[in-house]
C-alpha positions as MATLAB code, in Angstrom:
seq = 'XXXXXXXXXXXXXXXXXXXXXXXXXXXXXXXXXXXXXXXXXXXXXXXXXXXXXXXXXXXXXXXXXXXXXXXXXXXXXXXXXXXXXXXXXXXXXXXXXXXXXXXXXXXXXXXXXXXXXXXXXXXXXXXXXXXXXXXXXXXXXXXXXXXXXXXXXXXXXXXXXXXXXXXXXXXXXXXXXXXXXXXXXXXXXXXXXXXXXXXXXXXXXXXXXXXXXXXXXXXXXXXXXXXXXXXXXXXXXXXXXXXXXXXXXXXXXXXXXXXXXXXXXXXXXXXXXXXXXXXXXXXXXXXXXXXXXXXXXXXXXXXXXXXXXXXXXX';
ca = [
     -34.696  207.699  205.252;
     -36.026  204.372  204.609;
     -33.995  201.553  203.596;
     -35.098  199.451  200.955;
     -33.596  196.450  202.426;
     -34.147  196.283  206.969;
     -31.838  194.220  208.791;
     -34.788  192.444  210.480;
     -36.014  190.905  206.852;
     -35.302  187.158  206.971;
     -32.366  186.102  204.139;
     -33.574  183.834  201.623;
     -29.796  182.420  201.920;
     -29.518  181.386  198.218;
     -30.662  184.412  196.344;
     -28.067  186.519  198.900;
     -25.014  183.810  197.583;
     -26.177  184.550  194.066;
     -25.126  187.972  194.636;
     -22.562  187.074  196.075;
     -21.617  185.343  193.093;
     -22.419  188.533  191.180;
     -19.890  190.635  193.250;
     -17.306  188.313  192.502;
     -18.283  188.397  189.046;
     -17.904  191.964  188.448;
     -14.609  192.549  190.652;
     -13.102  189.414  189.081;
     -13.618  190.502  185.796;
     -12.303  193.980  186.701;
      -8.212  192.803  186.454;
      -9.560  192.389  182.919;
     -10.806  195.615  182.250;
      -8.036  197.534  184.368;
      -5.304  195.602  182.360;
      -7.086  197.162  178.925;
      -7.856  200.705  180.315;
      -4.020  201.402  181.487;
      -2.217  200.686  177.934;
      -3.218  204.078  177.268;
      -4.866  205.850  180.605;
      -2.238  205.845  183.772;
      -3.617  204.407  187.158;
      -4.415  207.564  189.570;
      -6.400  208.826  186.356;
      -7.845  205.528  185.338;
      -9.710  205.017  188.949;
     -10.428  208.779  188.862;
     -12.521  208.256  185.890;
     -14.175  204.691  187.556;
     -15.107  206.755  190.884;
     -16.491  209.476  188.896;
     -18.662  207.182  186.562;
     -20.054  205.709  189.693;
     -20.165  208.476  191.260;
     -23.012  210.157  188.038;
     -24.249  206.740  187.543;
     -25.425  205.896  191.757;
     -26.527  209.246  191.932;
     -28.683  208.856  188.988;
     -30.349  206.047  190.439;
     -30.269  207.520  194.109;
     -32.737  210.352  192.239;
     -34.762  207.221  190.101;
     -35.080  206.069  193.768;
     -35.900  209.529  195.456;
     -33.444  209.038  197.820;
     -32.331  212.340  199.922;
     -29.164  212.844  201.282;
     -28.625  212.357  204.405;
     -27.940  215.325  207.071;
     -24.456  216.958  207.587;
     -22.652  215.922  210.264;
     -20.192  212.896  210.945;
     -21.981  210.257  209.045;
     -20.282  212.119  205.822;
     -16.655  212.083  207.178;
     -17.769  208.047  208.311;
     -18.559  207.403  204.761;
     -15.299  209.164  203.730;
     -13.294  206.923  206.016;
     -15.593  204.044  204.552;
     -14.518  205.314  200.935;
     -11.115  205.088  201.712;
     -11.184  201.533  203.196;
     -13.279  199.827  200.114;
     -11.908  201.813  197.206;
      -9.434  204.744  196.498;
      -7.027  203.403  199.349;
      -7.085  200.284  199.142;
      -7.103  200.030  195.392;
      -3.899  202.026  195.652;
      -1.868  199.886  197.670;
      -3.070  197.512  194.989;
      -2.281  199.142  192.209;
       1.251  199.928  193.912;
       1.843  196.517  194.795;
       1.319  194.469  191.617;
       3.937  196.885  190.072;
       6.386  194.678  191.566;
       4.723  191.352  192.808;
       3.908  188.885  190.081;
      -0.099  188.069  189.182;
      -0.192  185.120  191.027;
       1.428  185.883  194.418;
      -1.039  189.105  193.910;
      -4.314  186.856  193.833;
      -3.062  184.962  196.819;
      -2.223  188.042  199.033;
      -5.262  189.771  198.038;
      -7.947  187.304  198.932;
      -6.908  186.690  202.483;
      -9.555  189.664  203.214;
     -12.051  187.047  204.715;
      -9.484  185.907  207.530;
      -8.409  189.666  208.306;
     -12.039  190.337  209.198;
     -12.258  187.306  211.050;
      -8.534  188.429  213.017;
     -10.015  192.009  213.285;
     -13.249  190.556  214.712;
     -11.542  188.246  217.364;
      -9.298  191.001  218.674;
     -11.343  193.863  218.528;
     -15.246  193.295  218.977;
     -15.274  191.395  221.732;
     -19.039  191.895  221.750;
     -19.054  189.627  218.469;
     -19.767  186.545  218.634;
     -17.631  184.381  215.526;
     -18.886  180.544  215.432;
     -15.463  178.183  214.459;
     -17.562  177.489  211.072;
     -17.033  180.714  209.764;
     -13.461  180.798  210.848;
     -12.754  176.890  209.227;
     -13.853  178.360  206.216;
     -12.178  181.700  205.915;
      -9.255  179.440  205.830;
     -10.379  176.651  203.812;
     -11.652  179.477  201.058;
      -8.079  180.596  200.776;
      -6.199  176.961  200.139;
      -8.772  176.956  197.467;
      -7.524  179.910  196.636;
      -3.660  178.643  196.205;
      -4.710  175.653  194.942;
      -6.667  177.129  191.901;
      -3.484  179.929  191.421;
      -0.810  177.382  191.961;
       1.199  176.612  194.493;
       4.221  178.375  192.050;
       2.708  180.871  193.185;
       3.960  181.214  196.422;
       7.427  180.845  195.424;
       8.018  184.408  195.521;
       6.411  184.981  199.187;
       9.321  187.151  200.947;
      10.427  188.928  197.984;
       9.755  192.290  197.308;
       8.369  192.761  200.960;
       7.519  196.082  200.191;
       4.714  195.322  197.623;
       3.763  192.248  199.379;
       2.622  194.203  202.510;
       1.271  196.872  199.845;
      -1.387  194.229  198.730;
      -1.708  192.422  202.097;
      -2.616  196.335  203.734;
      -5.393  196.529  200.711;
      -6.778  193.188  201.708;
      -6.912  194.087  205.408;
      -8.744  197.780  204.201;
     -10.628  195.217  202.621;
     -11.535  193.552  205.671;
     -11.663  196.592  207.718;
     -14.474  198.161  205.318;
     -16.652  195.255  205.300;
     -16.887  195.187  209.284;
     -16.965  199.205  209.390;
     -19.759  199.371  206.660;
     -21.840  197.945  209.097;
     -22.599  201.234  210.875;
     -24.190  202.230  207.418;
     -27.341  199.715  208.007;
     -29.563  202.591  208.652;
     -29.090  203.922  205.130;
     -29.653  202.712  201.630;
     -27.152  200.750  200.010;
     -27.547  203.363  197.055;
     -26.786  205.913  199.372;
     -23.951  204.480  200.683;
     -22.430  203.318  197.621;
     -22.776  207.186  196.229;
     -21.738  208.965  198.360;
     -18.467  206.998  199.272;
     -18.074  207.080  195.504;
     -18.047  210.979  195.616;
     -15.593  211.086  198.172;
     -13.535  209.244  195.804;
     -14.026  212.132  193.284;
     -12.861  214.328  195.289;
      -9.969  213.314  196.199;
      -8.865  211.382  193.271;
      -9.629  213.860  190.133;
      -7.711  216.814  191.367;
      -4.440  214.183  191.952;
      -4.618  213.389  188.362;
      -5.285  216.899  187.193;
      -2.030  217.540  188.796;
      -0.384  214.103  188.486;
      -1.405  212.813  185.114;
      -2.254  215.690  182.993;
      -5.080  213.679  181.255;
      -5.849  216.476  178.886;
      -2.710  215.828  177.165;
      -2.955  211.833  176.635;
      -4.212  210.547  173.489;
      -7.061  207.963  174.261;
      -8.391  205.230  171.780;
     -12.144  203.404  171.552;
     -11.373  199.857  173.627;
      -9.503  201.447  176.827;
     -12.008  204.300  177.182;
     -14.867  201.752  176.906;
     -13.290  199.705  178.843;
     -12.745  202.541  181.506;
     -16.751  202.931  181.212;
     -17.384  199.797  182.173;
     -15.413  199.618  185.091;
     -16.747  202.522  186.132;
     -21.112  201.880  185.777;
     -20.409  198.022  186.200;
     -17.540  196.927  188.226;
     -17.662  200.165  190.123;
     -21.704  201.119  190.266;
     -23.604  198.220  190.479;
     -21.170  196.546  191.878;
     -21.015  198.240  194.989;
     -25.424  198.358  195.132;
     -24.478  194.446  195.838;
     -21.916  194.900  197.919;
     -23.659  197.137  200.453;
     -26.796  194.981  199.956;
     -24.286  192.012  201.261;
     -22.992  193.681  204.330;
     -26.324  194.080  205.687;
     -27.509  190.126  204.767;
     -24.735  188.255  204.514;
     -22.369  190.072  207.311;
     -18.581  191.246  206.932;
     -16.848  187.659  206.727;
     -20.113  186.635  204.201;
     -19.323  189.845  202.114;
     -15.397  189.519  202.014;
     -16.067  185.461  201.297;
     -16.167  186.712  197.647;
     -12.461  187.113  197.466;
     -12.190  183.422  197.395;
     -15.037  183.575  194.491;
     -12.842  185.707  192.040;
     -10.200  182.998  191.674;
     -12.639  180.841  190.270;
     -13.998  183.768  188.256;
     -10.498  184.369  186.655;
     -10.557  180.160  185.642;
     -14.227  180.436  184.611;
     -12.994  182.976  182.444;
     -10.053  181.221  180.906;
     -11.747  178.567  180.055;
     -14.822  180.174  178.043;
     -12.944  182.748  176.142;
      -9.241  181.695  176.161;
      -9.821  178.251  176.028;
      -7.621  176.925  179.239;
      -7.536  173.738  180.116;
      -9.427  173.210  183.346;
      -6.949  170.607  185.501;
      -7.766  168.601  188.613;
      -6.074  170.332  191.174;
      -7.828  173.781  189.679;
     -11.401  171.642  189.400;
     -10.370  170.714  193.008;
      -9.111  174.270  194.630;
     -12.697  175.440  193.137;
     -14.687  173.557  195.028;
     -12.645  173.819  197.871;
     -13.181  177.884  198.237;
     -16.744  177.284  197.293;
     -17.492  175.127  200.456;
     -15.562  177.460  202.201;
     -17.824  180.008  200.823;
     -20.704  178.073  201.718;
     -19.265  177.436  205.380;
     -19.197  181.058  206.212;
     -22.348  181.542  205.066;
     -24.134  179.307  206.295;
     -26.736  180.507  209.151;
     -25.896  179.602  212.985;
     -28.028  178.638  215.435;
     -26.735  182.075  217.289;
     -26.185  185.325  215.367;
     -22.444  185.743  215.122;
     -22.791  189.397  214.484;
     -25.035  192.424  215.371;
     -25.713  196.013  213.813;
     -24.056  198.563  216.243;
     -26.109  200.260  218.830;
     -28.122  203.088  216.905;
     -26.231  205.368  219.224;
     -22.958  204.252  217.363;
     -24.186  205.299  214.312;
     -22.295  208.679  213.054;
     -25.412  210.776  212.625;
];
């Protein structure tokens, strides 16, 4: 299969961090939609219904594309694992977590994604080159982070352990997908992005069949819209960028995003609720932006290289 998109193409660096943008667009804007969709549609149903939206919707573009699947064999239980890591599991923990943890604390815990990758990367793939840069501004990203949140929000770091680890294992899933999604290079991000949204199908829809009972819950017009948006936008295309990403921008560059939503969710105040934008907000956002920037900056080296083709799950 060809990709539409070869790891050897040079990266025009700011139409790559406009996507980026994008990605953080459409996950930060997902709390949004999730928060409308469960008044009325519980969570294990609620992200069956996203997965399986994607799931018709990358498909249908997959065929647009004339895109074949690729062989059986253990790229398809890869991708499952890769499923798992990016979306049904790690949302989740998620999901589980903010039960009990409030918002804020929440937004912290879940954007330290970028510096997981970066641990994951130091202790693990030796072979990997990370430049201090990238590792300056995994950290930097996330006191922009807190900064923009509030430092209130950290008040309640050591309470409710439980759901704090909850979120923090989501963010390291996070971090683990983004550097395992690597060994996907050789296929199109459409491709990808289907078929781990399929996996997600089947294992989330018969949980709620049994869990939920969704045939028997009463559904209004905003939460099942909303619930459709999630799934074609915040799901679908959302995860065309995101693959697109992982092959331009590299793991940390992908996960660098999660320091992007925070100043999504203020972006967001401020044009439709009307929040006041303060200094130390103005300031935490362009703190995480140059930490953005930082990690995504090109070195003089490559700090990271595809896998060997023979590590590829064919």
């Amino acid at each position: 299969m060809t990709s539409s998109l070869t790891q050897n193409r040079p990266v025009h660096l700011p139409t790559e961090l406009m996507f980026l943008c994008l990605l953080a667009l459409l996950w930060g804007s997902s709390f949004m939609l999730m928060k409308i969709s469960l008044q009325e549609i519980p969570p294990v149903t609620l992200i069956a219904i996203r997965v399986s939206i994607a799931t018709l919707f990358l498909f249908a573009i997959a065929s647009y594309q004339r895109l074949s699947l690729p062989p059986r064999g253990k790229i398809w239980g890869a991708l499952y694992i890769q499923g798992f890591l990016n979306s049904f599991g790690a949302w989740f923990l998620l999901a589980w977590g903010q039960q009990f943890v409030d918002t804020g604390l929440a937004g912290v815990l879940n954007s330290t994604s970028p510096i997981f990758v970066c641990l994951i990367t130091l202790l693990f793939m030796r072979q990997v080159r990370l430049g201090g840069r990238k590792i300056a501004g995994a950290f930097l990203g996330l006191a922009g982070v807190v900064l923009i949140i509030g430092l209130d929000a950290l008040a309640g770091l050591g309470e409710q352990v439980l759901a704090q680890i909850a979120i923090l294992s989501a963010a390291v899933l996070y971090g683990a997908a983004a550097l395992y999604g690597q060994r996907f290079i050789h296929l199109s991000p459409t491709m990808t992005a289907a078929i781990t949204s399929l996996w997600g199908l089947v294992t989330l829809v018969p949980l709620s069949l049994v869990i939920d009972r969704p045939w028997t819950l009463e559904y209004t017009a905003l939460p099942v819209l909303s619930a459709v948006c999630l799934g074609v936008l915040n799901t679908g295309v959302a995860m065309l960028v995101y693959y697109r990403l992982i092959r331009t921008l590299g793991p940390v560059g992908v996960a660098s995003q999660a320091y992007l939503r925070a100043g999504v969710s203020v972006i967001l105040g401020v044009t439709l609720l009307g929040e006041t934008l303060t200094l130390v907000i103005g300031t935490g956002l362009m703190i995480a932006v140059f930490g953005v920037v930082l990690i995504n900056l090109p070195d003089r080296r490559k700090d990271r290289r595809p896998p060997p083709a023979s590590e590829s799950p064919e």
